[in-house]
C-alpha positions as CSV (number, residue, x, y, z in Angstrom):
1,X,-22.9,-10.9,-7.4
2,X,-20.6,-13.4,-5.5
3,X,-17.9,-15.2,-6.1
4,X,-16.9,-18.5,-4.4
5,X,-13.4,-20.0,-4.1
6,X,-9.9,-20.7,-2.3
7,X,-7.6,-17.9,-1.9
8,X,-4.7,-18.0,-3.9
9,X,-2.9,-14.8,-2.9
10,X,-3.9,-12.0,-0.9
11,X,-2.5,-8.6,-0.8
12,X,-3.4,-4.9,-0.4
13,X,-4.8,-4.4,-3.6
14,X,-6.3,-7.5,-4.4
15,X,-7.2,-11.1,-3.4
16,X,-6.5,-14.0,-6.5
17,X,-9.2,-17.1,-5.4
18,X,-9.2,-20.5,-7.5
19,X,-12.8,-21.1,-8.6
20,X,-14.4,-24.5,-8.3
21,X,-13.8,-25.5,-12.2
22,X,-10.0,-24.7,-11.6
23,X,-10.0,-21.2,-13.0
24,X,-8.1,-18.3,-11.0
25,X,-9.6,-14.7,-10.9
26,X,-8.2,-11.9,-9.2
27,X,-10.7,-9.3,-7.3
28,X,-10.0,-5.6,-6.6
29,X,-10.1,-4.7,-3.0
30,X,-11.6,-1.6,-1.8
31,X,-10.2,0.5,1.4
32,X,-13.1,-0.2,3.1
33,X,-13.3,-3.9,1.7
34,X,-14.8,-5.7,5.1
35,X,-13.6,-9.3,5.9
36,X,-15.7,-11.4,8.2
37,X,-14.7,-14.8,9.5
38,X,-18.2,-15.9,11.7
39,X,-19.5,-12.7,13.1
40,X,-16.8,-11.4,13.6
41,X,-14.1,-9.0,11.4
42,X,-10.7,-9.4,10.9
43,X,-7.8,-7.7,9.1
44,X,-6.7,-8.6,5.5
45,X,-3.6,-9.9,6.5
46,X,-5.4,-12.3,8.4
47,X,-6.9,-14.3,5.3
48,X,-4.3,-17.1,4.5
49,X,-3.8,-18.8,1.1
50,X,-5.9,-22.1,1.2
51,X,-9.1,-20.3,3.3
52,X,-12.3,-21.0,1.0
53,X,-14.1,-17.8,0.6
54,X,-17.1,-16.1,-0.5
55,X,-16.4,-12.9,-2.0
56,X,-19.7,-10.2,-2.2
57,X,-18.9,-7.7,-5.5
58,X,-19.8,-4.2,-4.8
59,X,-22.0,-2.4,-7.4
60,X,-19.8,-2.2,-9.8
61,X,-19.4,-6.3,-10.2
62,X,-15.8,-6.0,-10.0
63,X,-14.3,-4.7,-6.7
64,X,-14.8,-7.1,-3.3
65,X,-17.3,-5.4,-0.9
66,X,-17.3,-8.3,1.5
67,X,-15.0,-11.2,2.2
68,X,-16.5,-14.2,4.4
69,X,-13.6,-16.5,5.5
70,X,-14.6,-20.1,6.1
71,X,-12.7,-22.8,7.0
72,X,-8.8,-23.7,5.4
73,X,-9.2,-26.4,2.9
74,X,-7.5,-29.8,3.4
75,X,-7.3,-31.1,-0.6
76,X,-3.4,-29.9,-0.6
C-alpha cells in the first residue's frame, strides 16, 4: 500500500504527512525505513516539512518501508 502526501513532521519514530483531502496521518518508521530522493538515499533528518512524499507500507500496512522525497511544495 502507499500513501501520498506533504510532510507534516518528521522524527525518529515517525513521519505525520497531510493527505490530499486535508486529513493528517502519522506513519511508523522502521530502523531500517529507507528514504530515497531520485536514486539516491538520504538520511531522515534530511526530509523537511513541506516535501510531498510517497510513503510504501511494509507488510504490515502500517509501518513506512520506503520514503520517496519529491519536490517542496509552494501552496504555503
Amino acid at each position: 500500500m502507499t500513501i501520498m502526501g506533504t510532510v507534516k513532521t518528521i522524527d525518529a519514530a515517525h513521519i505525520e504527512v497531510t493527505l490530499k483531502d486535508g486529513k493528517s496521518r502519522s506513519i511508523p518508521l522502521a530502523k531500517n525505513t529507507m528514504f530515497m530522493r531520485g536514486k539516491d538515499m538520504i538520511q531522515a533528518d534530511q526530509v523537511k516539512p513541506g516535501a510531498r512524499v510517497v510513503i510504501v507500507l511494509a507488510e504490515d500496512d502500517k509501518t513506512a518501508e520506503h520514503v520517496k522525497i519529491g519536490t517542496e511544495s509552494k501552496s504555503k
